[in-house]
C-alpha positions as CSV (number, residue, x, y, z in Angstrom):
1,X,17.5,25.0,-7.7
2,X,15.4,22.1,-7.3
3,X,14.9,23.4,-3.7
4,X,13.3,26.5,-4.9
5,X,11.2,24.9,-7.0
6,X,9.8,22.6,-4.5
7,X,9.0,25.8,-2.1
8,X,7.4,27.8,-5.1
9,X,5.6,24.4,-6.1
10,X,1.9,23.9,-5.1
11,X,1.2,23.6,-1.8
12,X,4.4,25.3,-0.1
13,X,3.9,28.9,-0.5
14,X,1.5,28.5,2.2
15,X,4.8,28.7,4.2
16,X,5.5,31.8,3.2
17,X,5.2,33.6,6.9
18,X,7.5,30.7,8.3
19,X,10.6,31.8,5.9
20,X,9.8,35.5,6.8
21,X,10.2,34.8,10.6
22,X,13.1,32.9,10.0
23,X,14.7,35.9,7.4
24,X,13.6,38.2,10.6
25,X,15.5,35.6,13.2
26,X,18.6,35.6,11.7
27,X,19.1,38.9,10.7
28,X,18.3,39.8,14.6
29,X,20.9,36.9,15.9
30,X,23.3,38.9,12.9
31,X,22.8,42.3,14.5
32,X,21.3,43.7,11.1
33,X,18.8,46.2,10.8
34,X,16.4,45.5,8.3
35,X,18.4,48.5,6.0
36,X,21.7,47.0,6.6
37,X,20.0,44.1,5.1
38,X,18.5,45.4,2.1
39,X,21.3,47.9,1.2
40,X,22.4,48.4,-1.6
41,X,20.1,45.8,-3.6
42,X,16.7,45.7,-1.7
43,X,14.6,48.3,0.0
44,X,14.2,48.4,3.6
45,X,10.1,48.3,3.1
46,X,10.9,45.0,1.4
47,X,12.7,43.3,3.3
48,X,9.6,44.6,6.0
49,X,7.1,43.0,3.8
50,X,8.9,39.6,3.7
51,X,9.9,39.5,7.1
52,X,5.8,40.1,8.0
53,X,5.2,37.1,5.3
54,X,2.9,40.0,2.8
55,X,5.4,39.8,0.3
56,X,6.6,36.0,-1.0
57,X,10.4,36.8,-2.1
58,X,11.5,35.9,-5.3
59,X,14.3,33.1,-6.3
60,X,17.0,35.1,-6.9
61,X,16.0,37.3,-3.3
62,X,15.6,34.3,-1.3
63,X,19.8,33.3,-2.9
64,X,20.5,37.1,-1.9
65,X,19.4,37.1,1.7
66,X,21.1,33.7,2.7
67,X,24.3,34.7,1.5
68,X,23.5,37.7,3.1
69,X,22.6,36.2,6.6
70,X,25.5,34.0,5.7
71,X,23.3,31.2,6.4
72,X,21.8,28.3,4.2
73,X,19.3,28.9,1.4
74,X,17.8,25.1,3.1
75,X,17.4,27.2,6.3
76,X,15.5,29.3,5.2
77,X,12.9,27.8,2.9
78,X,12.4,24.9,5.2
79,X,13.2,25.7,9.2
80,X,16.4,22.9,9.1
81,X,20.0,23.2,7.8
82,X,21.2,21.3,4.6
83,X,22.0,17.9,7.5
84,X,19.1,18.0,9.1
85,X,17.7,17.9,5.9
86,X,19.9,15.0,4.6
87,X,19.1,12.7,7.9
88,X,15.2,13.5,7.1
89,X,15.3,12.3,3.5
90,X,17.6,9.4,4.6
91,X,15.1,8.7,7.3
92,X,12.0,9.0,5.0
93,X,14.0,6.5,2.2
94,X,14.6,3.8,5.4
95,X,11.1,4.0,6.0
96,X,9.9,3.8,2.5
97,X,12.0,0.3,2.1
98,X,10.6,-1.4,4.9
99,X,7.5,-1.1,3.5
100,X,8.8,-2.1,0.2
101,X,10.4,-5.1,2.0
102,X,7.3,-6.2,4.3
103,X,8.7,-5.1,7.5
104,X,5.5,-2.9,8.2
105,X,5.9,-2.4,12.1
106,X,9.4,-1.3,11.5
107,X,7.9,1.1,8.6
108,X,5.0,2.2,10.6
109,X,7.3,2.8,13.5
110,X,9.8,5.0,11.6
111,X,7.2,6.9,9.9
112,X,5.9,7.6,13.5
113,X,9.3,8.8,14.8
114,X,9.5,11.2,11.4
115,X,6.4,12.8,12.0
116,X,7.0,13.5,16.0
117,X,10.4,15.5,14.4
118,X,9.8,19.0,14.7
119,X,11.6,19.8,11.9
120,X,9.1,18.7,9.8
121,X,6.8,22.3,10.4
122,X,8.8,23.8,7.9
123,X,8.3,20.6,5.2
124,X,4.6,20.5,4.1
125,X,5.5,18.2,0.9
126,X,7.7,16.1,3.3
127,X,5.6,15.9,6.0
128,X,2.5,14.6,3.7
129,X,4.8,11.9,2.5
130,X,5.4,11.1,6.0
131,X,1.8,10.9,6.9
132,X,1.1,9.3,3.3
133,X,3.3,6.0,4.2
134,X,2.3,6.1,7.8
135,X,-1.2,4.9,6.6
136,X,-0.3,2.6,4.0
137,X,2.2,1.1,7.1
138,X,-0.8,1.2,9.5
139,X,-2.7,-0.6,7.1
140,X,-0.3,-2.9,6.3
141,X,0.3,-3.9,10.0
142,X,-4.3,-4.7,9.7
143,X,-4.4,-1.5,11.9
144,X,-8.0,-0.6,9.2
145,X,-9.5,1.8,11.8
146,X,-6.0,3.7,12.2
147,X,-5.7,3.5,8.2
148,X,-9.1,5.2,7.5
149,X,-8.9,7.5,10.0
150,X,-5.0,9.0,8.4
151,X,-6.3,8.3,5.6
152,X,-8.9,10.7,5.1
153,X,-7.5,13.1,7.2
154,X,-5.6,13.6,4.2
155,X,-8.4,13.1,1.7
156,X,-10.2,16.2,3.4
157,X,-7.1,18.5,2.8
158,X,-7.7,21.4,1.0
159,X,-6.7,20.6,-3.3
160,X,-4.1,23.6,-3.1
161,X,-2.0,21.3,-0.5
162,X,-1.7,18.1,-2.2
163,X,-1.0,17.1,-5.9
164,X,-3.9,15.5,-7.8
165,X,-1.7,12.3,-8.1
166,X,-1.6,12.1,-4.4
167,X,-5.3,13.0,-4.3
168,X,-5.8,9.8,-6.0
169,X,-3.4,7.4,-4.0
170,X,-4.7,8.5,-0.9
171,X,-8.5,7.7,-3.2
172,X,-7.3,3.8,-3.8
173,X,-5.5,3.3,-0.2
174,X,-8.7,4.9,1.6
175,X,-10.9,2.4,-1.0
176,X,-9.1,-0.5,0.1
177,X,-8.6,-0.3,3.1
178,X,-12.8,0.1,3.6
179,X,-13.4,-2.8,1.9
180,X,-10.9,-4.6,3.6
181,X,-12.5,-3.5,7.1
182,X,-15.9,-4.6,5.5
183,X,-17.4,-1.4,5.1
184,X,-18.4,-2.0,1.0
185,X,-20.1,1.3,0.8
186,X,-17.3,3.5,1.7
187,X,-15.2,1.9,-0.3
188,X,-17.1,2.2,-3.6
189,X,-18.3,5.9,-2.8
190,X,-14.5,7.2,-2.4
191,X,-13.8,5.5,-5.4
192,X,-16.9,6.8,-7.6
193,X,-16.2,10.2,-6.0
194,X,-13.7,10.7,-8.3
195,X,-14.3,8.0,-11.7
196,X,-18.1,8.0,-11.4
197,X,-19.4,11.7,-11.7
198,X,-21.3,13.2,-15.1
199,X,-17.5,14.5,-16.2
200,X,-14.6,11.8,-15.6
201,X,-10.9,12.7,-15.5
202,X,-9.1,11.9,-18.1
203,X,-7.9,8.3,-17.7
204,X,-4.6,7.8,-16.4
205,X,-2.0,4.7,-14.5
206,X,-3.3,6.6,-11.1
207,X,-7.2,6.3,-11.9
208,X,-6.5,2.8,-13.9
209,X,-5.4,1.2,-10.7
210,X,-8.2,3.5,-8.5
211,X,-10.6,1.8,-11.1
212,X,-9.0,-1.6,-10.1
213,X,-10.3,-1.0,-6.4
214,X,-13.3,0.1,-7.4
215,X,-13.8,-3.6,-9.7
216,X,-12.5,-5.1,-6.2
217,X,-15.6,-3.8,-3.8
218,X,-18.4,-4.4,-6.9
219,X,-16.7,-7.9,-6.7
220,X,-16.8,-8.1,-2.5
221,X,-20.3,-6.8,-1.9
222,X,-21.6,-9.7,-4.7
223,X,-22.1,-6.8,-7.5
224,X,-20.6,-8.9,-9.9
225,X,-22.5,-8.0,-12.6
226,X,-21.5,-4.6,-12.3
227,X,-17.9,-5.9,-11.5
228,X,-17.8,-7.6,-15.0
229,X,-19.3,-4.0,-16.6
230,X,-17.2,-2.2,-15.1
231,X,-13.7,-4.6,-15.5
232,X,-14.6,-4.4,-19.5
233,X,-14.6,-0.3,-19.4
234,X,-11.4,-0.9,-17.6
235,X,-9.8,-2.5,-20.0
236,X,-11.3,-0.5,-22.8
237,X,-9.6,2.4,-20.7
238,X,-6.5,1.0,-20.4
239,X,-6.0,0.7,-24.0
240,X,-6.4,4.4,-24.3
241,X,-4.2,5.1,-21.8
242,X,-1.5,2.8,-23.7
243,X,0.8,2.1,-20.8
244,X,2.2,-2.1,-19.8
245,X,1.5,-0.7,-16.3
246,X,-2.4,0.2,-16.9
247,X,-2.7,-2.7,-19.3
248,X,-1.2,-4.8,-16.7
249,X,-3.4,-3.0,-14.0
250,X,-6.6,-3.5,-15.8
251,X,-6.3,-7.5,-17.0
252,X,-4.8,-8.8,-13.2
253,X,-8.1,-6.7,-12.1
254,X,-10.4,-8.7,-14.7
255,X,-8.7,-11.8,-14.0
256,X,-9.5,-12.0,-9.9
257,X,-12.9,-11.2,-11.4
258,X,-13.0,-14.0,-13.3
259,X,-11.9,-16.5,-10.7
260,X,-14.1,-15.2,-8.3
261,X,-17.2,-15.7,-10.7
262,X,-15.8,-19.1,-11.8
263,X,-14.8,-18.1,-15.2
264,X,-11.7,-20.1,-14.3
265,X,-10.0,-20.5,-17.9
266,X,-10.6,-16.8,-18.5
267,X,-8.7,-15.6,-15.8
268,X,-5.9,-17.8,-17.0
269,X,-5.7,-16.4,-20.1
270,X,-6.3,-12.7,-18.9
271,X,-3.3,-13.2,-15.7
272,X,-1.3,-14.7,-19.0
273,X,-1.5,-11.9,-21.0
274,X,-0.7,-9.4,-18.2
275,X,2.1,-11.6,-17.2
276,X,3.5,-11.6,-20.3
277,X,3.3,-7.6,-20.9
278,X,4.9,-7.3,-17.5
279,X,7.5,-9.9,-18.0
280,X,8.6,-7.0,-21.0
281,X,8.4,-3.8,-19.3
282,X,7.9,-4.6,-15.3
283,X,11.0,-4.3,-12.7
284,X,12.1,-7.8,-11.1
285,X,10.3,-6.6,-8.1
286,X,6.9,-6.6,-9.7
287,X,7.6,-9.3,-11.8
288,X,8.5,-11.4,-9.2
289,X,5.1,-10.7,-7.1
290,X,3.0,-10.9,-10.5
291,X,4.3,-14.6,-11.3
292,X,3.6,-15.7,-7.3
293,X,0.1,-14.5,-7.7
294,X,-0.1,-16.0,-11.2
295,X,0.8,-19.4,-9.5
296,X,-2.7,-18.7,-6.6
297,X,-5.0,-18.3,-10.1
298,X,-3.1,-21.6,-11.9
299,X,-3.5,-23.6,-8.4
300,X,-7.2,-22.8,-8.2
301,X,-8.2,-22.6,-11.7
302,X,-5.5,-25.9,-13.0
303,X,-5.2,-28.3,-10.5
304,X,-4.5,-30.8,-12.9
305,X,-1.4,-28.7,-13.9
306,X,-0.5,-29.0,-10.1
307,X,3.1,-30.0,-11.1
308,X,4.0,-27.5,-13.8
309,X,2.8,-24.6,-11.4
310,X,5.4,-25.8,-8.6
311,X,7.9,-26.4,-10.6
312,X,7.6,-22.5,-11.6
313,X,7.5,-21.5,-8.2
314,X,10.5,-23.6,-7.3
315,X,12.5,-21.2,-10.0
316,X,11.2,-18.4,-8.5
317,X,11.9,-19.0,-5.2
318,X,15.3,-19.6,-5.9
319,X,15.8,-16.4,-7.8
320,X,14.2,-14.8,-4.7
321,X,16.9,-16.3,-2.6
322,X,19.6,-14.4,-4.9
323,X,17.9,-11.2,-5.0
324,X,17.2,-8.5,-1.7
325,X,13.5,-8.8,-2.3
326,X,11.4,-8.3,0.8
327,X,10.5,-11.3,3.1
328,X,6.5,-10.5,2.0
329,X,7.3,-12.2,-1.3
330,X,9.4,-14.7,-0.3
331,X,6.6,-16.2,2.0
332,X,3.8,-15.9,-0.3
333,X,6.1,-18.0,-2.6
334,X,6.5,-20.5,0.0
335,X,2.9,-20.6,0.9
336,X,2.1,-21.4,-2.8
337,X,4.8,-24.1,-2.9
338,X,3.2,-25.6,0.2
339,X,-0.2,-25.7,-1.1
340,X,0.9,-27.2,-4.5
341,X,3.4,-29.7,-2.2
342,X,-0.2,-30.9,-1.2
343,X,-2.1,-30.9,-3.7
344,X,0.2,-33.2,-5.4
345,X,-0.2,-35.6,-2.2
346,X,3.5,-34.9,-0.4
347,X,2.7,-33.4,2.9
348,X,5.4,-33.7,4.4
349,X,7.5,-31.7,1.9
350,X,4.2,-29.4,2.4
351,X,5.3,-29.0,6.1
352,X,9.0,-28.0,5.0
353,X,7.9,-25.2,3.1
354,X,4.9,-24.1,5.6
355,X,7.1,-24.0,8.4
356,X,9.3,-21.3,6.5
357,X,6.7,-19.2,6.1
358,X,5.6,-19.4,10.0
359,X,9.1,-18.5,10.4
360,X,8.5,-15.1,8.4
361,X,5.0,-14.7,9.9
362,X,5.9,-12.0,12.5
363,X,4.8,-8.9,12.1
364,X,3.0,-9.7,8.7
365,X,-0.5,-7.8,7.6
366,X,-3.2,-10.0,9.5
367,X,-4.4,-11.4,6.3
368,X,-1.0,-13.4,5.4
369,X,-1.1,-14.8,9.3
370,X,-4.2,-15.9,8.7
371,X,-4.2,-17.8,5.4
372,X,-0.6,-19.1,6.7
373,X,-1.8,-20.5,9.9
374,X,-5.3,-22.3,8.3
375,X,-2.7,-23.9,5.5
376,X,-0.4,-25.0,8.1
377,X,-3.1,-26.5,10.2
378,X,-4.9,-28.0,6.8
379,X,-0.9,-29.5,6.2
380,X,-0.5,-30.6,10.3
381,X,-4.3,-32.5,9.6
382,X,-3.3,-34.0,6.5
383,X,0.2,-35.6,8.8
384,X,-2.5,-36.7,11.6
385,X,-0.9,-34.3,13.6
386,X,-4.1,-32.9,15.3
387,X,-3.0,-31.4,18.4
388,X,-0.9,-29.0,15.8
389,X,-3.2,-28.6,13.9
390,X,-5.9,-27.7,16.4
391,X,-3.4,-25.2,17.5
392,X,-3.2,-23.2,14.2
393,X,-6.5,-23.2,13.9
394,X,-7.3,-21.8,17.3
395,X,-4.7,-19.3,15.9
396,X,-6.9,-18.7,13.1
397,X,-10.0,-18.3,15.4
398,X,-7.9,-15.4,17.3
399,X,-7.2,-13.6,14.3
400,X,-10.6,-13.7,12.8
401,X,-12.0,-12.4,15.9
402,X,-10.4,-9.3,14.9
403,X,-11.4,-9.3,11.3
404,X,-14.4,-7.7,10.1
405,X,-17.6,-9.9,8.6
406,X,-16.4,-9.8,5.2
407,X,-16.9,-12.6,2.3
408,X,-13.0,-13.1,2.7
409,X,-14.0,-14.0,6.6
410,X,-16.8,-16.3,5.6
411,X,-13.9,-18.3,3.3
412,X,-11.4,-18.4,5.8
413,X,-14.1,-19.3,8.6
414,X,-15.4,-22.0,6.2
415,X,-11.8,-23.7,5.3
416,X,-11.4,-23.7,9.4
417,X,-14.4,-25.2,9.9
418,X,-13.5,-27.9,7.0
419,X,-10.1,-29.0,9.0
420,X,-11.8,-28.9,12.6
421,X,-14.3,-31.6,11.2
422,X,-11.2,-33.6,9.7
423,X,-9.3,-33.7,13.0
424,X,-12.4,-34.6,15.4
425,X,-13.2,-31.0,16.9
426,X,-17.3,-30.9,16.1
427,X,-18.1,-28.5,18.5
428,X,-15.3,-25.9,17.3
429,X,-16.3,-27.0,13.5
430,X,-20.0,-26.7,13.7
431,X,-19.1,-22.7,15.9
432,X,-16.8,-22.1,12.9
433,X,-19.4,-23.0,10.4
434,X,-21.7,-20.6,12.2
435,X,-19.1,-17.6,11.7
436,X,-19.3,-17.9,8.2
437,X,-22.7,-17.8,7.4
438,X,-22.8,-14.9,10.0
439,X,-20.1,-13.1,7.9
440,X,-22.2,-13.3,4.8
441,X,-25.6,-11.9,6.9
442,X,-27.0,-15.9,7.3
């Protein structure tokens, strides 16, 4: 049953003409005529109709005529037989939890393989989640130009072949992954497209978090009194839509906000009170990954509560051990722990922890590498180890070549810049210094 709804859902009975010709194949490979076919409970004229995709048969019809053809009802609706369909689901699920796990070649790569598999013709609803995760992979992996490119390839399909909550994912991915590539713009008009005409949707978890990318460009191209507009009618909307996950959505949003326009002890409180709501109603997953990014706001905004914030992350990191979250996790927690570790003055214990995290580094999303490999050569300059250090940072240097001219660059050019002065590189320090202002149009 559930596969009959699926092909009378939106979006699949544009496949009508496919089942026909597949009704028509069988029953030829059978050695029917299309009579023998319809007798005694059809008309041969309908079966005709069908089989010429002018007539979309009916539940109960489509049941009829497999058992007829003696062949599967999965066959027919979707150009594979029930295992084929089995090893595509299974193949889609495998795919899905890399990218949970932060194995994003391995994701992007399997998506790939799905989508080259011809059995997919026959799957529109399939083959769109196939594409779907291929971007967010691609993106993942800092592949931006791929990203977009999937991305709205599937924004430009027609309303009838995608759901409105797809619409709107594909919205936020397509968002992000503009801003990310430094093109501001783009990223705010595909997200006002939808939440800033004269008649907005209803509010809903989907366009709470599309709001959230929205805040997060204002906040990038220095809008930020917009930002802080725009964060309160978030939360105002979150409220109405009375969900932990749009609460939670809305306050993390205001809270980066906040940091970023030095409203420090606000976004403390705010990342509190979405912690705590998530701590209630969130899955460990999420939970885990809201309390790492709790302890990046506490480490900038408390320094002086340096001690108390690695402590927390020393819990966590052991529950992370016990549990089969992704490695992504697992090395932002370490990364935190390292940057506490020096804060507090212990490099050395600093260089335990960064180490791990070069360990998991490998086929991470660019922006991870980088802020790993400036912390690692910050912790190799703090040990007087400046031929490592100098080797991170020319790591650093590669990888920003490839980034776009985004405030983000201009920080991470800065901090380079800083630890090239410390270890006795002038020349590379005063072309790093240059970088940065260029990213910010100086």
């Amino acid at each position: 049953m559930l596969l009959l709804k699926r092909y009378f859902s939106r979006g699949n009975v544009i496949g009508q003409d496919l089942v026909g010709q597949r009704i028509k194949n069988v029953r030829r490979q059978r050695g029917f005529s299309q009579a023998q076919l319809a007798h005694p409970e059809l008309s041969d004229s309908y079966v005709s109709l069908i089989e010429s995709g002018k007539r979309t048969p009916t539940p109960a019809v489509l049941e009829l005529l497999a058992e007829k053809l003696d062949c599967s009802l999965t066959y027919l609706i979707n150009g594979v037989t029930a295992e084929q369909m089995e090893e595509i689901e299974l193949a889609l699920r495998y795919a899905r939890l890399a990218l949970d796990n932060g194995e994003v070649a391995e994701a992007r790569a399997r998506y790939a393989e799905l989508l080259d598999d011809s059995g997919l013709v026959g799957l529109p609803q399939v083959r769109q989640d196939a594409e779907y995760g291929l971007a967010l992979a691609t993106h993942a992996c800092g592949d931006l130009e791929a990203a977009i490119a999937l991305l709205d390839g599937l924004r430009r399909r027609p309303s009838a072949a995608m759901a409105p909550e797809r619409h709107v994912s594909v919205a936020i991915a397509l968002s992000r992954s503009y801003r990310e590539s430094g093109d501001l713009l783009q990223a705010v008009r595909v997200a006002e497209d939808i939440l800033g005409g004269a008649v907005r949707p209803v509010w809903s978890e989907g366009l709470i978090e599309l709001g959230t990318a929205l805040l997060a460009a204002y906040a990038e191209r220095g809008d930020l009194l917009r930002a802080h507009q725009f964060g309160a009618e978030l939360l105002a909307a979150a409220e109405l839509v009375g969900t932990p996950r749009a609460t939670v959505l809305a306050l993390w949003a205001e809270a980066i906000v906040a940091a970023e326009t030095g409203r420090l002890d606000e976004a403390v409180s705010l990342a509190n009170k979405a912690l705590a709501i998530y701590s209630e109603n969130g899955d460990s997953r999420g939970i885990a990954g809201l309390r790492i990014d709790y302890a990046q706001i506490l480490l900038m905004a408390r320094p002086a509560e340096v001690a108390a914030c690695r402590d927390m992350l020393i819990r966590v990191e052991s529950e992370l051990q016990e549990s089969s979250i992704g490695a992504t996790f697992k090395m932002k927690c370490a990364h935190h722990l390292a940057r506490a570790e020096l804060m507090l003055g212990h490099p050395e214990r600093a260089r335990e922890h960064i180490q791990s995290v070069l360990n998991m580094i490998e086929d991470m999303p660019k922006e991870l590498q980088t802020e790993a490999r400036l912390l690692a050569g910050e912790t190799m300059a703090e040990l007087d180890l400046s031929e490592e250090a100098s080797r991170q940072l020319t790591a650093v240097a590669d990888l920003l070549e490839q980034a776009p001219p985004t405030r983000q660059a201009a920080h991470w050019w800065l901090s380079a810049a800083q630890v090239l002065e410390r270890i006795d590189e002038p020349a590379r320090s005063v072309d790093a210094y240059q970088r940065a202002l260029a990213c910010v149009g100086l």
